[in-house]
C-alpha positions, 0 to 999 in steps of 0.5 A: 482497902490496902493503903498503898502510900502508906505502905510506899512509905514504910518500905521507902524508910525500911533498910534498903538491899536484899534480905535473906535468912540463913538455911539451917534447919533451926526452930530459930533463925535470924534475918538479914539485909546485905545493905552495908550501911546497916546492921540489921539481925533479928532473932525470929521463928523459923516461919516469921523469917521466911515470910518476913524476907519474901515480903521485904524483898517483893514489898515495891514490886507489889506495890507497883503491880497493885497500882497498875491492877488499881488502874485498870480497874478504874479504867473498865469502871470509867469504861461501863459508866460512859457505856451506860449512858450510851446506852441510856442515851439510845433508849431515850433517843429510841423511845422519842423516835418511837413516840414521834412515828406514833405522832406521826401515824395518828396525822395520817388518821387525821388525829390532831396530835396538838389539839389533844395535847392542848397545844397550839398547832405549829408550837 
């Protein structure tokens, strides 16, 4: 699993500030953040730089996003859990009730249900 706090924490000490790369057809170009405070230029392929500069640049909205998809993930599964056990719940009180009406069905017959399960009437 992605660690997001990690992740958090890299980009929250990365250079802040857009990114970008020139766009020049060069096999090598360089990449750099419009954060005045620093001086970031990085000699790079072409494909580095690209990707280097979208992932900089969408890195906190990801994060975010994957939290809330994380979240709700959670959620759905808190959510079958209790429906389980609603439902484990029903079949046990539906199985009770079912062994109850045969009970009941046998004292209509004059079966001594307590007898035959060596309890003692009214216990």
């Amino acid at each position: 699993m992605i660690d997001l706090d990690e992740l958090q924490r890299l980009s929250e000490a990365a250079t802040r500030g857009r990114w970008s790369h020139p766009t020049h057809p060069a096999p090598y170009t360089c990449v750099v953040s419009d954060n005045p405070e620093t001086n970031v230029a990085l000699l790079l392929r072409r494909e580095d730089a690209v990707l280097i500069v979208a992932m900089r640049n969408s890195i906190d909205g990801l994060i975010a996003e994957l939290r809330a998809e994380r979240a709700k993930r959670e959620e759905a599964e808190r959510g079958r859990e209790a429906a389980e056990t609603c439902a484990e719940e029903r079949r046990e009180r539906a199985k009770r009730a079912e062994l109850d009406l045969e009970a009941e069905r046998m004292k209509e017959c004059g079966f001594d249900v307590a007898a035959a399960a060596g309890k003692e009437p009214g216990k």
